[in-house]
N, C-alpha and C positions, 0 to 999 in steps of 0.2 A: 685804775686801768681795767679794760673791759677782759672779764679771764680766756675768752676767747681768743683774744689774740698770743695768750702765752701758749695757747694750745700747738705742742709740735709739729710740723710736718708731717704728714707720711712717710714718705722718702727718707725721714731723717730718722724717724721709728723704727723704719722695715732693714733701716741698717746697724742698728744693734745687733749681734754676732749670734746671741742666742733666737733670735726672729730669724733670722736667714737660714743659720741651719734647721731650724723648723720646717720652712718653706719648703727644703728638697724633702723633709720624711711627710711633712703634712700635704705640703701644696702649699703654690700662695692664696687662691681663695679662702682657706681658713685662717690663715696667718695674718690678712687682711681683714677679716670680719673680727679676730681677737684686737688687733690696732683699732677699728673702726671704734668698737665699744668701748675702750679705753681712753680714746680723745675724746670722746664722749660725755664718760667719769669727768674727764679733766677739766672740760665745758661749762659742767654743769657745780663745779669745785668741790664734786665729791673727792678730786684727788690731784698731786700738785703735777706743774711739768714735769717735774723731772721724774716723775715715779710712772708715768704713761707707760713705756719701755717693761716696766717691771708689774703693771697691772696688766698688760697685752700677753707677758710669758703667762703670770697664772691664770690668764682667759683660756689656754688653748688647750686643746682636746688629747688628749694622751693618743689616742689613732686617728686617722683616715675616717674612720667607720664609727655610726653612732652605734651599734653593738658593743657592748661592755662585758666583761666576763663577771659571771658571778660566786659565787659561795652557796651551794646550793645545801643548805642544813634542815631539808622539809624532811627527810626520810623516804621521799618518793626517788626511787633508784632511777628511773627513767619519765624524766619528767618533761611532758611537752609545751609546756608556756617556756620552760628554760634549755629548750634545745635539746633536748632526750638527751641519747647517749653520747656525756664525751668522751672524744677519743682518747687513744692510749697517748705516750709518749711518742712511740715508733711510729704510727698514724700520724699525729702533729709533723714530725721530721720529714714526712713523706709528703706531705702536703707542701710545705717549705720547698723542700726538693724538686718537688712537679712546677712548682708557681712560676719558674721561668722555660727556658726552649728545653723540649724533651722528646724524646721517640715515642710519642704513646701510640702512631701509626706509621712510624718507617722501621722497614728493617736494616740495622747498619750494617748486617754483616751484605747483603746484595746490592744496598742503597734505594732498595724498591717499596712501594708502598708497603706496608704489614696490617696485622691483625691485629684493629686499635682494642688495647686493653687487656693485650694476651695475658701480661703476667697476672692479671687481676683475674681473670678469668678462670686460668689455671688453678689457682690457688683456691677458687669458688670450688672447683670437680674434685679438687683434693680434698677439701674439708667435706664434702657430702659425695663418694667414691660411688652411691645407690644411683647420684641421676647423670643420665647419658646424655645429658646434653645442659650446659647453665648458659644464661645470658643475664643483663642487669642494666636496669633503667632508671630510671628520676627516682623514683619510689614504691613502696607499696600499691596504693592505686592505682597507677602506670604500670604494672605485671599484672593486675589484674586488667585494668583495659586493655593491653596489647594482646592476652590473651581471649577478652572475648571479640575484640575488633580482625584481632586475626584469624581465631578458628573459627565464628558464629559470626561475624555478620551478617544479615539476613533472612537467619535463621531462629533455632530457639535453645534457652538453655534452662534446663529442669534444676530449682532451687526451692528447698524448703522452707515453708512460713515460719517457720522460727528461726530461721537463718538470714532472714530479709534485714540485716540488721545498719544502724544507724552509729559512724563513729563521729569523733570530734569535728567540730562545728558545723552540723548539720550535713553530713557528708553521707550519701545515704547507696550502697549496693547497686537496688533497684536502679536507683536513676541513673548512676553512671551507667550502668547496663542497656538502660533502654536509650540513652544519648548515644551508644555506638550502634544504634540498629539493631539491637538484637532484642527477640521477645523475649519472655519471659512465663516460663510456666509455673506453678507454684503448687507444690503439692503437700497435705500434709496439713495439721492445725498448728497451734500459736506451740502447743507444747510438746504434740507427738505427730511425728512420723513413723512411716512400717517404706520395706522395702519395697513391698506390692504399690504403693502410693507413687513411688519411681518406675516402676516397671511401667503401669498403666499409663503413664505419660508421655511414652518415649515411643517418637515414629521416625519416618523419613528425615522428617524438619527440624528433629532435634541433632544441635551437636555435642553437647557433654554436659554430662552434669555437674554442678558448683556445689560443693563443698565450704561452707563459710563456717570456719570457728568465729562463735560468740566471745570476741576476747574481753569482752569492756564490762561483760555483765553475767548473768548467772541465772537458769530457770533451776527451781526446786520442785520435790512432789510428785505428781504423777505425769513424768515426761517419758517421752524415748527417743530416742534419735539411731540415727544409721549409719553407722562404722564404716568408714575408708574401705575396709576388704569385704565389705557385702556391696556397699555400693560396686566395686568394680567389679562384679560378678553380670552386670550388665551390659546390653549390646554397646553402647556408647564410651567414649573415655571419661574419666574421673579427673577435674579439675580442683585442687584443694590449697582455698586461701587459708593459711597459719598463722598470716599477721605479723605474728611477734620477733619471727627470724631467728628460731633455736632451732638451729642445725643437728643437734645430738641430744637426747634425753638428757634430764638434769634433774637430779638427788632432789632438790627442795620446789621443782616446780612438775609432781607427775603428772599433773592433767590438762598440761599445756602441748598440746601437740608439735613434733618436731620434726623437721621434711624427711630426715630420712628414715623416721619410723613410716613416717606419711609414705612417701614414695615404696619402701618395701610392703605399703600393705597394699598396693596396687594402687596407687593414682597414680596417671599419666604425665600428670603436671603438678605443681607446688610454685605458689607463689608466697612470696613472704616481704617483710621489710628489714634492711639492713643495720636498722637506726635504733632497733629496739634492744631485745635480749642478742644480739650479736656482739653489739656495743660497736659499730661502725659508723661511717658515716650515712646522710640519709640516702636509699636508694633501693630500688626496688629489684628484689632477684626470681629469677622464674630460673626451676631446676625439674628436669625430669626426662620424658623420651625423645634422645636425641631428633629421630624426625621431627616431632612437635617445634623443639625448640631451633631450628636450622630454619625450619620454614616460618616462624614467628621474627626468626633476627632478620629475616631476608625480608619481610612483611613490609611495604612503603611508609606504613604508621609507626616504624620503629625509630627508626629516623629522629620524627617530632620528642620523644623519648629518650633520647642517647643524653649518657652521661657526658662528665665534662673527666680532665685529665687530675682534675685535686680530688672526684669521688671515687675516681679507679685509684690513683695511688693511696687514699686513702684505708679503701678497703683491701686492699690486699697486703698493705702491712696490717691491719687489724685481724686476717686468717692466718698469715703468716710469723708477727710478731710476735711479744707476750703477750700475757694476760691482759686484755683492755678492764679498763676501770668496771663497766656493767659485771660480766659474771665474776670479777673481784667481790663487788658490793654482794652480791647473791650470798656470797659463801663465807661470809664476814663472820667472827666469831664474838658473839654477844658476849663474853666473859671479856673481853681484849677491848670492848667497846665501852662497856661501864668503867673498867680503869682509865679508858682516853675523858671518861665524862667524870668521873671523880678527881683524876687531876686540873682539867680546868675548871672545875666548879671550887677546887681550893684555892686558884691564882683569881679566882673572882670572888673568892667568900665576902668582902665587905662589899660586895653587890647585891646580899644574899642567896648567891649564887646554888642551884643543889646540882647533885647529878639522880635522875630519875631514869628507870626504863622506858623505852619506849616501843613504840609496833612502825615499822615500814612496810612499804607498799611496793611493787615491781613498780606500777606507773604504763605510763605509756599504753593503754587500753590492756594490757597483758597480766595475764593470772588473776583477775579479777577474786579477791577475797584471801587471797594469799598473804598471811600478815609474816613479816618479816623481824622476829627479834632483836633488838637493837638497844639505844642507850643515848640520852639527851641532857642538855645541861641547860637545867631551867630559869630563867632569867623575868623579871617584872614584864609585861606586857606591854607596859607603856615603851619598850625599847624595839618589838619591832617596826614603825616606821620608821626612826631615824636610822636604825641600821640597813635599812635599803639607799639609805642615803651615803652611805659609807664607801670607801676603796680599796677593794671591790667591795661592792654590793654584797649583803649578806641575809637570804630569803630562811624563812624559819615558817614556823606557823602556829598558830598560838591556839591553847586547847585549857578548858576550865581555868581561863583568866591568864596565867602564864605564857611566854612564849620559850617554846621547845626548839633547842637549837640540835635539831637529831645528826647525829656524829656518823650513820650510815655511810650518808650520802656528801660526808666531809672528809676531803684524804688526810691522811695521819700530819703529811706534810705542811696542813693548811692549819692547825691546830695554833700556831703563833701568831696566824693570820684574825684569825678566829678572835681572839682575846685582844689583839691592838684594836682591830673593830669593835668590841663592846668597849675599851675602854675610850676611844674618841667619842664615843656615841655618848657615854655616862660622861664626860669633858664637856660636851656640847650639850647636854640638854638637862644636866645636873643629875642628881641622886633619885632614881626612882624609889616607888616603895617597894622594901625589903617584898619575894618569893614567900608568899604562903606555902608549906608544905602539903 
């Protein structure tokens, strides 16, 4: 008999009980590409009729969404291939909470339009009490365009050649700057600037000077540069992008600049990212002289810019709730992290599993050179590819032939997680060879 013809229906597939409820969390389009590929199997007698049904359930996708969560074990605290920072618990709930009909622009007590994203906003002027006015957009870049499309377009903005700088995938200052119109003055060499270098620049056509911390890199030697409260000593305002989104000085990152040391040392404005050392979601916040920022949100370009209602709710339970995961990881204590790596390097010992120290990184272009003490539980080499293959996914990275599973950037909760992925991975792909020491 030709196996095609034993091949089931659709219709008779798609009504097996476990298919159907699928359909309402997945959709039927996926539910129907897992049946397609399945009578397919069946076709081709990689697998019999009756099991089609039962090859279609394990076809199908755990979400909606080809995004997967992963196990992030690099040691990079804010890591941009895997999403920088994620969110807290109370962020997640918030998000859940927003995803369906919500007031994020009516007011219930009048029934009239409101003030979209009030409470998020609020909660922005509380946590940095220095700026007289905050707003919040897509992201980092997005506060710094709005900022130069709304106060310089058509004009010029005096910026340091060593500050001309280049972040992740080719994203470069300059050129967004000069895409909104605005010129560009440059004063000052690759490694030093003087105040005079600013002064000399500055006429009619200028309107503020930029401020760019170099967060992604590092000049040594014979440098100098020009401090927030001298630049503001000038006729124009002081614009200062921070990047990294630390709202308050922080014990283990001094020379990372924070808006509101920024803002008290006179800049006008402060723009930063949400996503980074805040530990929110992605998005961009512009904090500082209420006029600036009143006429910036009123700005027609702001618009193209505005968040959505899951990045307001998310960041305002992120100022509001506990401790999000990032400045958790920050202040992690290496003694408490080599006992998370010694006990599972004992539940792995006939892996030759060890527990080794290890160095973290902030990530995320922020504190460039800042090694973060930590603790890794080192595993044969030959195991990080299949453990990306694993559920969830679990990214490591492998350094003088081992791969280092760094415990930083693993919450204590995921430790069980942790160890059923290596051992599916040592199931599937056999016994590697034992960890050199």
């Amino acid at each position: 008999m030709d196996p095609r013809r034993a091949v089931p229906r659709t219709d008779r597939v798609l009504a097996d009980p476990r298919l159907t409820a699928a359909a309402v969390r997945l959709g039927e389009r996926l539910v129907k590409r897992a049946v397609g590929e399945a009578q397919e199997a069946c076709r081709s007698g990689r697998i019999s009729a009756d099991h089609v049904a039962d090859d279609a359930v394990a076809r199908l996708p755990a979400s909606a969404t080809s995004l997967r969560p992963v196990l992030n074990a690099t040691g990079v605290v804010v890591h941009t291939n895997l999403g920088r920072a994620p969110l807290s618990p109370a962020a997640v709930d918030a998000v859940t909470r927003a995803a369906g009909t919500t007031d994020v622009e009516l007011d219930l007590t009048t029934g009239q339009r409101g003030s979209r994203g009030a409470g998020a906003l609020a909660a922005l002027a509380e946590a940095v009490p220095d700026a007289g006015g905050v707003h919040v957009v897509g992201n980092g870049a997005a506060a710094l365009a709005l900022a130069a499309r709304g106060l310089a377009a058509g004009r010029d903005v005096v910026l340091a050649r060593g500050e001309m700088v280049e972040i992740g995938d080719g994203f470069r200052i300059p050129e967004l700057l000069e895409s909104l119109g605005v010129g560009l003055r440059e004063v000052g060499t690759t490694n030093r600037v003087r105040l005079t270098d600013y002064a000399d620049a500055i006429d009619d056509d200028v309107a503020f000077v930029l401020k760019v911390h170099p967060s992604n890199f590092r000049v040594s030697g014979f440098v100098s540069a020009v401090p927030v409260e001298e630049l503001a000593k000038l006729p124009v305002p002081v614009v200062a992008d921070i990047g990294s989104g630390l709202l308050a000085p922080h014990p283990r990152l001094p020379d990372e600049p924070d808006a509101a040391g920024t803002l008290r040392a006179g800049a006008a404005l402060v723009t930063a990212s949400g996503d980074k050392l805040l530990g929110g979601p992605q998005a961009g916040l512009l904090l500082g002289d209420a006029d600036l920022v009143r006429r910036l949100r009123r700005h027609p370009f702001a618009r193209a810019l505005r968040v959505d209602k899951l990045t307001l709710a998310a960041l305002e339970a992120t100022l509001r709730g506990p401790e999000p995961p990032v400045p958790a990881m920050l202040t992690a204590d290496p003694a408490m992290l080599r006992r998370r790596a010694e006990d599972l390097a004992a539940e792995l010992a006939d892996l030759g599993a060890q527990a080794v120290d290890s160095v973290g990184a902030v990530g995320g272009g922020g504190a460039p050179g800042v090694e973060l003490a930590s603790a890794a539980v080192a595993l044969p080499s030959a195991l990080a590819d299949p453990l990306r293959a694993t559920d969830p996914p679990v990214v490591g990275h492998v350094r003088d032939g081992r791969l280092l599973l760094d415990l930083l950037t693993v919450p204590e909760e995921d430790d069980a997680v942790l160890v059923a992925a290596v051992r599916a991975c040592d199931r599937t792909a056999g016994r590697a060879e034992p960890v050199e020491g």
